[in-house]
C-alpha positions as CSV (number, residue, x, y, z in Angstrom):
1,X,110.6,87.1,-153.3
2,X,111.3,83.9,-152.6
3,X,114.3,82.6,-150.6
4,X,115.5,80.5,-153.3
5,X,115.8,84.0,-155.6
6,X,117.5,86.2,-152.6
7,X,121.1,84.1,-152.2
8,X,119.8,80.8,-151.1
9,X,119.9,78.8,-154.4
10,X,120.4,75.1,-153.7
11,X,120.4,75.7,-149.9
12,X,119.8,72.2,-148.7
13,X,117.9,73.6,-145.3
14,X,115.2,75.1,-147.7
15,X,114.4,71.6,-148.8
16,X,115.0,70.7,-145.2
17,X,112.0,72.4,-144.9
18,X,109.9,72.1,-147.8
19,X,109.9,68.1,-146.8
20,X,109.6,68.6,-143.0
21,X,105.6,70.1,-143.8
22,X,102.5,67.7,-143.8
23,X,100.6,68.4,-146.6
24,X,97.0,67.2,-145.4
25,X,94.5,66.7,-148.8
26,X,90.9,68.3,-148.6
27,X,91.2,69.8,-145.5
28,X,89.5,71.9,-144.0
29,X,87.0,72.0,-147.2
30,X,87.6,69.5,-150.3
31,X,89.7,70.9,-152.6
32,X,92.1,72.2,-150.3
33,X,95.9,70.7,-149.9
34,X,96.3,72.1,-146.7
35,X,100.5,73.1,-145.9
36,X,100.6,72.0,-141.9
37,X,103.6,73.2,-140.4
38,X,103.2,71.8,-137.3
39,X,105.5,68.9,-138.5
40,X,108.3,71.0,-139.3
41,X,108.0,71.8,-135.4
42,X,108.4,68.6,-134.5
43,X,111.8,68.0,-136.3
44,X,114.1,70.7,-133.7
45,X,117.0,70.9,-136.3
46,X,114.4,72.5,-139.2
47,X,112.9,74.8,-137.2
48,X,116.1,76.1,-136.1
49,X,116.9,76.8,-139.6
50,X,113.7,78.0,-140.5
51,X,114.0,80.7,-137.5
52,X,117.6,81.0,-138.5
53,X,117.1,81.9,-142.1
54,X,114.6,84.7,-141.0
55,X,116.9,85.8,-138.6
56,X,119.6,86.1,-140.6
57,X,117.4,88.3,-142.8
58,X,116.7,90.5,-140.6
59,X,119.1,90.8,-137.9
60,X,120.4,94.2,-140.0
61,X,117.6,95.3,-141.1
62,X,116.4,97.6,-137.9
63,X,113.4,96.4,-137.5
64,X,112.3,97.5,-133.3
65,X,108.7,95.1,-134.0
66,X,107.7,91.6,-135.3
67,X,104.0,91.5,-135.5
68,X,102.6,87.5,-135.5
69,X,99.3,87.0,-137.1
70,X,97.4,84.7,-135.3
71,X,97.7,81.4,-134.9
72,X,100.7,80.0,-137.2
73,X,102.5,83.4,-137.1
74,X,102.6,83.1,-133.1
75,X,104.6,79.8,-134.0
76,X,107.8,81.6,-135.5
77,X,107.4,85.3,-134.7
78,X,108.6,84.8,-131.0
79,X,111.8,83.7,-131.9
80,X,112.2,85.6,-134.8
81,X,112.1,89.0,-132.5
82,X,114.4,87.5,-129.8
83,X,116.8,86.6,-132.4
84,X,117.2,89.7,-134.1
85,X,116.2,91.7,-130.6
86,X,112.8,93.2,-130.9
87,X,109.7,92.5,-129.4
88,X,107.0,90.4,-130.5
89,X,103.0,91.7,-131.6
90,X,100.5,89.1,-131.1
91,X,97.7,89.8,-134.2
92,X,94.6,88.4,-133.0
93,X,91.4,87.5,-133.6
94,X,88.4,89.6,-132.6
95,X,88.1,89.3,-129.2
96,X,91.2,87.5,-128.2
97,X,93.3,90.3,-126.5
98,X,91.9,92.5,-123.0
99,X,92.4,95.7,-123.0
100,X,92.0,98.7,-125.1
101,X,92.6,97.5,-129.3
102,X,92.5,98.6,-133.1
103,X,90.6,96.0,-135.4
104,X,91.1,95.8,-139.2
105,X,88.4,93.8,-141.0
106,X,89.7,92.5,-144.5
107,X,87.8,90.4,-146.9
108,X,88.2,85.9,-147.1
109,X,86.7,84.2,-150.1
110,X,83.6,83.3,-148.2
111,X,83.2,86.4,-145.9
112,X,84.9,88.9,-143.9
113,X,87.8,88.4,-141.0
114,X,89.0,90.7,-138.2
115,X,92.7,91.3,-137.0
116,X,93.2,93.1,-133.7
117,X,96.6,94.5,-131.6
118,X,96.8,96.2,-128.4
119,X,96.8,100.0,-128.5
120,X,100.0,101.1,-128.0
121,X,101.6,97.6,-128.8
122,X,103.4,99.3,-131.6
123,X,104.9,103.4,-131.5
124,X,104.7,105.6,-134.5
125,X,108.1,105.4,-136.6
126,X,108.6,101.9,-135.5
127,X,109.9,99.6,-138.3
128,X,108.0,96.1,-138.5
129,X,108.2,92.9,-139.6
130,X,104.9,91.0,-140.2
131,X,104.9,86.7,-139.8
132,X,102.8,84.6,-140.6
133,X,103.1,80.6,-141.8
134,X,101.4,81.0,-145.4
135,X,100.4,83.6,-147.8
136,X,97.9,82.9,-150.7
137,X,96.3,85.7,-151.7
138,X,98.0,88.0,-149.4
139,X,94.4,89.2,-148.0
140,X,95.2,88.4,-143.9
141,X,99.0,89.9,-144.7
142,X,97.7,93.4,-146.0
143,X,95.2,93.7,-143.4
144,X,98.4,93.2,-140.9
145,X,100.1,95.7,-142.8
146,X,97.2,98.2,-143.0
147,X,96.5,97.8,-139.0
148,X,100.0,98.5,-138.5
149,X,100.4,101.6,-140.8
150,X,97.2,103.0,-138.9
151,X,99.2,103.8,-135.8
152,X,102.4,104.7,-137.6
153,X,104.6,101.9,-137.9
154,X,106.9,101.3,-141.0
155,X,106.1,97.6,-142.5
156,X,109.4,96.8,-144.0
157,X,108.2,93.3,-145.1
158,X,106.4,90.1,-144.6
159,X,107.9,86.7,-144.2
160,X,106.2,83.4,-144.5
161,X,107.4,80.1,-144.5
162,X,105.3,78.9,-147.4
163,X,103.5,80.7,-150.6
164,X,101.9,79.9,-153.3
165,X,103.9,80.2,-156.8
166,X,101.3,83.0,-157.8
167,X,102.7,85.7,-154.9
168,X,106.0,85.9,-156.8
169,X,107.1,89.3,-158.0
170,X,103.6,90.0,-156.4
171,X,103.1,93.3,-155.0
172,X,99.1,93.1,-153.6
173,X,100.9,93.6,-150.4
174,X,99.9,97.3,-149.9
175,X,103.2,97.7,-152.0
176,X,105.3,95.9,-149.1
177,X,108.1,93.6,-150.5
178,X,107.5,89.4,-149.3
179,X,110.0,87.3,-148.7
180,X,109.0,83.4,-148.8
181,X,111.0,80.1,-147.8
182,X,109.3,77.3,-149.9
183,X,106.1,77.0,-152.4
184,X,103.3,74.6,-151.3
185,X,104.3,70.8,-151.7
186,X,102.3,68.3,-154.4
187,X,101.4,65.0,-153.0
188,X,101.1,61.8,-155.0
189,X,98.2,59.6,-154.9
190,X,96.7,61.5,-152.2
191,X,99.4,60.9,-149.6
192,X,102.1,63.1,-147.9
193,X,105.2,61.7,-147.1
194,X,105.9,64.5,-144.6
């Protein structure tokens, strides 16, 4: 679902948003219009309100866990769990965390990926929330969900900033529901203005 769809309608911090990301043409493969949030980092007031719509989503929802997928994820999940007081789950790539972990391997166009947590980051029963920056096919999001599950956690939902028009009403997610800020910006004659 996307925010626009849940009570935000005409919300002037969603296009706050929406304008605040670079979109960067053929990169990192031509063809690609890659979102960059980085650029809505840099502008303090809109990612407030980007961590302050997420919070406000979720501040009554329960949830004891927000699990991060590596890298963009890392960028809002943080603040996300102080806000609405739970801890923070780094998902990493293989061989990112020490210790003792639990991998999931899920499938990328071109190949296979790897997302790994800490044993005992996460306690059966536990409600989570899963973050991550973008969602286009939902591939790196199920795997989050599935690695979760595996130790007994209850995904309640994932939340990205940005997602492709196609993810609406679209339930690939293991069944999980997906709440979304903004769809991917167009550029004009090859330039962003973001």
């Amino acid at each position: 679902m996307f925010a626009e769809e849940n009570g935000l309608k005409g919300d002037p911090r969603l296009r706050a948003i929406s304008e605040a990301i670079r979109v960067v043409p053929h990169f990192p493969k031509q063809g690609i219009m890659f979102q960059d949030i980085t650029t809505l980092l840099l502008n303090h007031k809109v990612f407030k309100d980007t961590v302050d719509i997420f919070v406000d989503r979720y501040r009554d929802m329960d949830i004891s866990a927000v699990a991060g997928v590596e890298a963009r994820g890392f960028m809002f999940g943080p603040a996300i769990a102080l806000g609405i007081g739970a801890k923070f789950i780094p998902l990493r790539k293989p061989r990112k965390l020490p210790g003792e972990v639990i991998s999931e391997k899920y499938v990328l166009e071109y190949g296979t990926d790897c997302l790994e947590m800490h044993v005992g980051a996460v306690q059966p029963g536990e409600r989570a929330l899963v973050i991550d920056d973008l969602v286009a096919t939902g591939g790196t999001l199920s795997a989050a969900i599935r690695l979760l599950e595996r130790v007994g956690a209850e995904v309640v939902e994932c939340a990205c900033v940005v997602g492709v028009p196609e993810v609406k009403g679209h339930r690939g997610l293991n069944g999980k529901p997906l709440y979304v800020l903004v769809e991917p910006r167009e550029i004009e004659n090859g330039f962003s203005d973001g």
